[in-house]
C-alpha positions as CSV (number, residue, x, y, z in Angstrom):
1,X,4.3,22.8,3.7
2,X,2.7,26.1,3.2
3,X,-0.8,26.8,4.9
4,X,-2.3,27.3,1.2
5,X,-1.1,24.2,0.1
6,X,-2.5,22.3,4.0
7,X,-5.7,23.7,3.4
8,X,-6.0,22.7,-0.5
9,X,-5.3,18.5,0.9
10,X,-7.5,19.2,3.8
11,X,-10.3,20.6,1.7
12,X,-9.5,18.0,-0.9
13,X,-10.0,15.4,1.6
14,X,-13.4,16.4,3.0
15,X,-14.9,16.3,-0.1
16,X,-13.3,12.5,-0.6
17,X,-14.5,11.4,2.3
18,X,-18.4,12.4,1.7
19,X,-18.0,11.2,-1.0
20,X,-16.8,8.0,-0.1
21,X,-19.5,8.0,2.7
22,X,-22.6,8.9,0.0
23,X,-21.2,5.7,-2.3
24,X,-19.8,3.3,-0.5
25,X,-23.3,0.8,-0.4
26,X,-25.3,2.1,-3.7
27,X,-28.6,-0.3,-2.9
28,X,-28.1,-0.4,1.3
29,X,-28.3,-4.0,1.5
30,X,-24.9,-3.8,3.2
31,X,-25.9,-1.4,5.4
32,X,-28.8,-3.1,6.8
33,X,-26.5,-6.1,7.9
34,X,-24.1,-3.7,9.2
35,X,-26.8,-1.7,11.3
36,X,-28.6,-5.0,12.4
37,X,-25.8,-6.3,14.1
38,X,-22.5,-6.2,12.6
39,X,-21.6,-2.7,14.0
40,X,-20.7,-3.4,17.7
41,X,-17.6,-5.2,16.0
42,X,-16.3,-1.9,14.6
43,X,-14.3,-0.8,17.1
44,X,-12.0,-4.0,17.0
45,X,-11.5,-3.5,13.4
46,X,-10.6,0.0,13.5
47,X,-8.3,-1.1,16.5
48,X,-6.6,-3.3,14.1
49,X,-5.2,-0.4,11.6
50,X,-3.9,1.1,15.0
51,X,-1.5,-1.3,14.9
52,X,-0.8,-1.7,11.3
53,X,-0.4,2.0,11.2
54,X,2.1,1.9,13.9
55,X,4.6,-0.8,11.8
56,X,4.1,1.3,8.6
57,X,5.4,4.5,10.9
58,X,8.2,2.6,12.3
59,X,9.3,1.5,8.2
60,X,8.5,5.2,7.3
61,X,10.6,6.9,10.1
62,X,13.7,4.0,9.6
63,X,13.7,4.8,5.9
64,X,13.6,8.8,6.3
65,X,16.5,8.3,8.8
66,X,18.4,6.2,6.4
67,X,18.5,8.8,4.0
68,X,20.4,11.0,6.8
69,X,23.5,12.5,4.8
70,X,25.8,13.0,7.7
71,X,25.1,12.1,11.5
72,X,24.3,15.6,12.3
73,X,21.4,16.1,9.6
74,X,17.7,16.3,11.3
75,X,16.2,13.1,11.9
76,X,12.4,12.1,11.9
77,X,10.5,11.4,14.8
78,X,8.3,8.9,15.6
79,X,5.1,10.6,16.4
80,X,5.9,12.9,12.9
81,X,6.9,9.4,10.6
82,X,3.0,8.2,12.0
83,X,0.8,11.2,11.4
84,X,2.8,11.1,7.8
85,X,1.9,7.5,7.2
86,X,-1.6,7.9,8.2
87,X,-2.1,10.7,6.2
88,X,-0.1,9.5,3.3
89,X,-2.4,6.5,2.7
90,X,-5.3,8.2,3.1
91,X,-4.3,10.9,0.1
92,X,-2.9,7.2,-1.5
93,X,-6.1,5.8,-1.7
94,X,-8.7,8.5,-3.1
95,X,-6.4,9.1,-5.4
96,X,-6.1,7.9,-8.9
97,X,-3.2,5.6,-9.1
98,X,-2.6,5.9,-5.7
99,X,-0.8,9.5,-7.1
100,X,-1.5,11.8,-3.8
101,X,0.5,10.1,-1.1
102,X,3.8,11.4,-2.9
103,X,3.5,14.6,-3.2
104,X,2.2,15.1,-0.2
105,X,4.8,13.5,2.2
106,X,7.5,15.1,0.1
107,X,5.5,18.3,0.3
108,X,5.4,17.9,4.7
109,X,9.2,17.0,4.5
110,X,10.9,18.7,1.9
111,X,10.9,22.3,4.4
112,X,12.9,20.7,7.1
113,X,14.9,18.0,5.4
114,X,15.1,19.2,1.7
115,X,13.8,18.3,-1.7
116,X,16.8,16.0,-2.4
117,X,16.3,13.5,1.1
118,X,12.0,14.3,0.9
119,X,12.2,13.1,-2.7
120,X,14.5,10.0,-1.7
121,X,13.1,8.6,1.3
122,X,9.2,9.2,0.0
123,X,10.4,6.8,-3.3
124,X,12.5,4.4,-1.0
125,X,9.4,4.2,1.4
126,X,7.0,3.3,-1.7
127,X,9.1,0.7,-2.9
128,X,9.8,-0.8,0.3
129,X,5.9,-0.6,0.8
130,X,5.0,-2.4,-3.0
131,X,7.9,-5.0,-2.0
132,X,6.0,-5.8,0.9
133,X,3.0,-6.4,-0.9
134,X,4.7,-9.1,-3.0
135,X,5.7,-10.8,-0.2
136,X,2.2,-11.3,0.8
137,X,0.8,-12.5,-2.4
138,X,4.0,-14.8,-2.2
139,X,3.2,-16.2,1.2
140,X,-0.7,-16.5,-0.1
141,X,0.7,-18.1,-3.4
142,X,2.9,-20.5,-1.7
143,X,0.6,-20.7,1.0
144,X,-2.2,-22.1,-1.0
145,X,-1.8,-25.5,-2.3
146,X,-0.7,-26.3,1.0
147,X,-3.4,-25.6,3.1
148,X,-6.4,-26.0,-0.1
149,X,-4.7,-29.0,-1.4
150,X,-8.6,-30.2,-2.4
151,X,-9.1,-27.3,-4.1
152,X,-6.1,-27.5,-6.3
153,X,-6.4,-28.4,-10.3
154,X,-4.4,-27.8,-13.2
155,X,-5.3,-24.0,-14.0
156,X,-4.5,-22.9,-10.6
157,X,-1.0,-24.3,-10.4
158,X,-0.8,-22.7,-14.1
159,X,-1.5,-19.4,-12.5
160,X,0.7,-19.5,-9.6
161,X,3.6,-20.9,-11.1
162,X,3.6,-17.7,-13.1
163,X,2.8,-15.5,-10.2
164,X,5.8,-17.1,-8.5
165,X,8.2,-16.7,-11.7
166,X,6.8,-13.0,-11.9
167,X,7.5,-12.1,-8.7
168,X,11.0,-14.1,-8.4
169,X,11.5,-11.9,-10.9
170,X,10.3,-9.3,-8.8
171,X,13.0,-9.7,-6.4
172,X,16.0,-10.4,-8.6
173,X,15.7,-7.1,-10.5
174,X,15.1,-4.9,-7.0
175,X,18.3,-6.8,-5.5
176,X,20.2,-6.5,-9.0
177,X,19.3,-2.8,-8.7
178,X,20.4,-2.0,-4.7
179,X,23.6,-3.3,-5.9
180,X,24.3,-1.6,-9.1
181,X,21.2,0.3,-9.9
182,X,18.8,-1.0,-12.7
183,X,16.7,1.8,-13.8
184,X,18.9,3.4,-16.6
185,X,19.9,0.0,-17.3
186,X,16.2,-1.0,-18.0
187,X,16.0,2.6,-20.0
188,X,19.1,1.7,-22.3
189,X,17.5,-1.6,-23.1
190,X,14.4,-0.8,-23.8
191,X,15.6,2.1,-26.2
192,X,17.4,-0.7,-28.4
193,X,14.8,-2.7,-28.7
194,X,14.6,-3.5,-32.7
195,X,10.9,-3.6,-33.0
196,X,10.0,-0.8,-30.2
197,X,12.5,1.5,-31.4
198,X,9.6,3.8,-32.6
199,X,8.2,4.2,-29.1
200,X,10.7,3.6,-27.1
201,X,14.0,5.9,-28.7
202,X,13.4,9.3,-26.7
203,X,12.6,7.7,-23.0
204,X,16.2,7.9,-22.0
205,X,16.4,11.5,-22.4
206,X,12.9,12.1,-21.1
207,X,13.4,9.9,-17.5
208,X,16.5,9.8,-17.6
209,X,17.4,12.2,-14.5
210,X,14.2,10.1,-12.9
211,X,16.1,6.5,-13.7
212,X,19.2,8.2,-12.4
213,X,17.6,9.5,-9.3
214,X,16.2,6.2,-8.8
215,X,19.4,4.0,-8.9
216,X,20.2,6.7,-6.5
217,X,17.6,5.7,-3.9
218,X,18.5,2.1,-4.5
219,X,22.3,2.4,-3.4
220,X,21.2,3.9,-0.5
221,X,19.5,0.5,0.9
222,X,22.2,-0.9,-0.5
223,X,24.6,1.1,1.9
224,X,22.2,0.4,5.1
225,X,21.0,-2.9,4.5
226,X,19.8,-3.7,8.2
227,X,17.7,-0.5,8.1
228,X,15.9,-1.5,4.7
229,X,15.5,-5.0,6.2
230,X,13.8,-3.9,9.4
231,X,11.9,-1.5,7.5
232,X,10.4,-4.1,4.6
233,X,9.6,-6.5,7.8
234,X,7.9,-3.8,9.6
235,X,5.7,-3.9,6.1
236,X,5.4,-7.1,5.9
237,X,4.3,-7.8,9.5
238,X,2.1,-4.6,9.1
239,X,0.0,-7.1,6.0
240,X,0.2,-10.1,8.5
241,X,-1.7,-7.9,11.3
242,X,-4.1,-6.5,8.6
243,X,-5.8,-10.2,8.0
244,X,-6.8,-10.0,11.5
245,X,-9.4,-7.3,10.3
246,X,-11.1,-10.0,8.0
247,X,-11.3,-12.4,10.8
248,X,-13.1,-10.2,13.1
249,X,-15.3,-8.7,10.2
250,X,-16.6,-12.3,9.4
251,X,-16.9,-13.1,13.0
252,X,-19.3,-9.7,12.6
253,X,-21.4,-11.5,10.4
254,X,-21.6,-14.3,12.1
255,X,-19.1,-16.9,10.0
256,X,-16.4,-18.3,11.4
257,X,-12.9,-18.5,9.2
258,X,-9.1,-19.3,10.1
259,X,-6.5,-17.0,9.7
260,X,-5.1,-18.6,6.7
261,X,-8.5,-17.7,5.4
262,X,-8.6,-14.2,6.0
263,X,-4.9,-14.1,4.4
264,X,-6.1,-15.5,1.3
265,X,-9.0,-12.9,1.2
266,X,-6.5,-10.4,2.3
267,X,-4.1,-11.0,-0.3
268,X,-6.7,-11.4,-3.4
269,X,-8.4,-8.5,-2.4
270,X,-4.7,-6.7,-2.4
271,X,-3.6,-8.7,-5.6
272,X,-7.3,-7.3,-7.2
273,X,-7.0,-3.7,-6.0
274,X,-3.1,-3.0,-6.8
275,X,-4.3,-4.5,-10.9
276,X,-6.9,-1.8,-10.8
277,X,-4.6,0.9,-9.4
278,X,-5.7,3.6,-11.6
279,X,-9.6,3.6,-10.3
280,X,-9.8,6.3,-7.3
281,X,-10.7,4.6,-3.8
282,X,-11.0,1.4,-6.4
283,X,-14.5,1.4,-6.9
284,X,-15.8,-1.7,-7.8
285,X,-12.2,-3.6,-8.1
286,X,-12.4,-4.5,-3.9
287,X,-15.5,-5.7,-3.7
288,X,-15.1,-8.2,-7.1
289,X,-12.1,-9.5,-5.8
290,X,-13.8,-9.7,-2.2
291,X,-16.1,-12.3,-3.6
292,X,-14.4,-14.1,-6.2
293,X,-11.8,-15.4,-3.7
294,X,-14.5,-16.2,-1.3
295,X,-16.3,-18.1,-3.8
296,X,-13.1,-20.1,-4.2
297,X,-12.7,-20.9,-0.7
298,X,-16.0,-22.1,-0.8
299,X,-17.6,-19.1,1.4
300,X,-20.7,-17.5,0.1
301,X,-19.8,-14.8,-2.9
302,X,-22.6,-11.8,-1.2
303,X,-21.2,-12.3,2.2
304,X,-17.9,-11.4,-0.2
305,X,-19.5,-8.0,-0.7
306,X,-20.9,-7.5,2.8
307,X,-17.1,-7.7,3.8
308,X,-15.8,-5.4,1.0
309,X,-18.5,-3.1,2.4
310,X,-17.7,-3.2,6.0
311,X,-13.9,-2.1,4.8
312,X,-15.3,1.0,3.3
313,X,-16.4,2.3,6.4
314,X,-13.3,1.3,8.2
315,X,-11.6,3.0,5.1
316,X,-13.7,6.3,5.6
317,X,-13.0,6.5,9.4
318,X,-9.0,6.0,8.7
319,X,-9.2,8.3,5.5
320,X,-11.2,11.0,7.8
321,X,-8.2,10.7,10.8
322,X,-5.6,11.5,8.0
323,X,-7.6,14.3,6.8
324,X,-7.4,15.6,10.5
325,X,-3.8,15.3,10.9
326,X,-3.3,17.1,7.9
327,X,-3.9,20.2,10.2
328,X,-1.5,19.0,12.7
329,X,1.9,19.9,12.1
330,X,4.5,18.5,14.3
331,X,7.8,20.1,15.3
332,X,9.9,17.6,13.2
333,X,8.3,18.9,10.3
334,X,8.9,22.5,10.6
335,X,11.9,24.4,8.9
């Protein structure tokens, strides 16, 4: 990347993350619990992310490596693939829609391994990422009337029956795609639609090169399917390590909850946050979702907020060590 462009994300990211440190507890009410006596369990859950990080850098690096056109083409390193993933989510997250992340792995990569394999792996490394996350909620959602049998009535089996079917759904159409591409398939149908025509006629000339690059990207994992699968269990384990952060947090406040707990609240607040995708650093979306699942699990709706809260600061310490790396370019990356 060149230094003008370094400087614009590191710049850009300062001014996220005082912001995000000016915002992130509007009346301090959160902050008074934090500073009486919440605090000395920081450290433990910024040690968690360490880890977390570390799986999402192992998935990154696999699926830049998979994209490897011949034996001899330059592969990414490890310490490289984990700056990148650090610093990718942080630009992912005080970004609208998540937007920033993108462009600015392919931005870091595209010098040494080309626009064609930086666009490639980035895509292929989101959707392994997303697919992950519907793992999660489908753990959580199968997860649930096992464990909170008592809890269960008739609109909540409603609602995940249809989260199941959704993301069943989910996973038919990515495996239909690795195996014979689905994205100018979806474009084609869509644009015969009898009662969409209107809206929908010109999308196959506008994304079609994107819907064509995509099913691109898909036979790739298609080609290297034990690399895609250690990659999407490297994500999947990442979200399994992440509900450790909600146990410790509410240990922080003094409550005491199981893990399968903490995975519901994990995967709610996920569910809740990924909906709202378009609101930068989701303001407001977390700390709902925080307490509406705790109110579920029976679990006092404020201490819901208190938790969302004490994530913002781990968020603006992680967010802040991305920022940094930004400025630290790694031999793997340069041309």
């Amino acid at each position: 990347m060149k230094p003008l462009y370094r400087n614009l994300f590191f710049v850009f990211g300062i001014a996220c993350v005082v912001f995000m440190a000016l915002h992130f507890d509007t009346d301090g009410t959160g902050a008074a619990l934090f500073l009486q006596g919440a605090w000395p369990w920081l450290p433990v859950v910024l040690g968690v992310w360490i880890f977390v990080y570390m799986l999402n850098g192992v998935a990154y690096r696999t699926i830049v490596n998979l994209t490897a056109a011949t034996p001899d083409s330059p592969r990414l390193s490890y310490p490289a693939a984990l700056r990148l993933t650090v610093s990718g989510f942080a630009f992912s997250y005080i970004t609208p829609m998540g937007f920033g992340g993108l462009p600015y792995r392919i931005m870091e990569l595209r010098p040494r391994y080309g626009t064609t394999r930086a666009t490639a792996s980035t895509l292929l490394y989101s959707m392994t990422h997303v697919l992950s996350h519907f793992l999660l909620w489908t753990t959580a959602a199968l997860l649930f009337p096992v464990v909170y049998a008592a809890k269960m009535d008739a609109t909540l089996g409603v609602l995940i029956a249809l989260f199941v079917c959704l993301a069943a759904l989910v996973y038919y159409l990515f495996l239909r795609g690795v195996r014979s591409g689905v994205a100018q398939k979806l474009l084609r149908v869509a644009a015969a639609l009898p009662l969409l025509q209107r809206f929908t006629r010109g999308l196959a000339e506008r994304y079609g090169d994107s819907a064509a690059r995509l099913d691109e990207c898909l036979a790739m994992l298609h080609r290297a399917p034990r690399a895609f699968i250690k990659a999407l269990m490297c994500e999947y384990f990442a979200r399994l390590v992440n509900t450790w952060e909600f146990v410790f947090i509410l240990l922080a406040f003094g409550v005491q909850v199981s893990y399968a707990d903490a995975l519901m609240v994990l995967a709610f607040s996920s569910l809740v946050g990924n909906v709202f995708f378009f609101l930068p650093l989701q303001l407001g979306a977390r700390e709902g979702g925080v307490a509406a699942v705790f109110a579920l699990l029976g679990l006092a709706p404020a201490l819901g907020i208190y938790t969302a809260l004490y994530t913002r600061v781990r968020e603006i310490f992680w967010v802040a060590v991305g920022v940094v790396f930004i400025k630290v370019c790694p031999k793997a990356l340069r041309p």
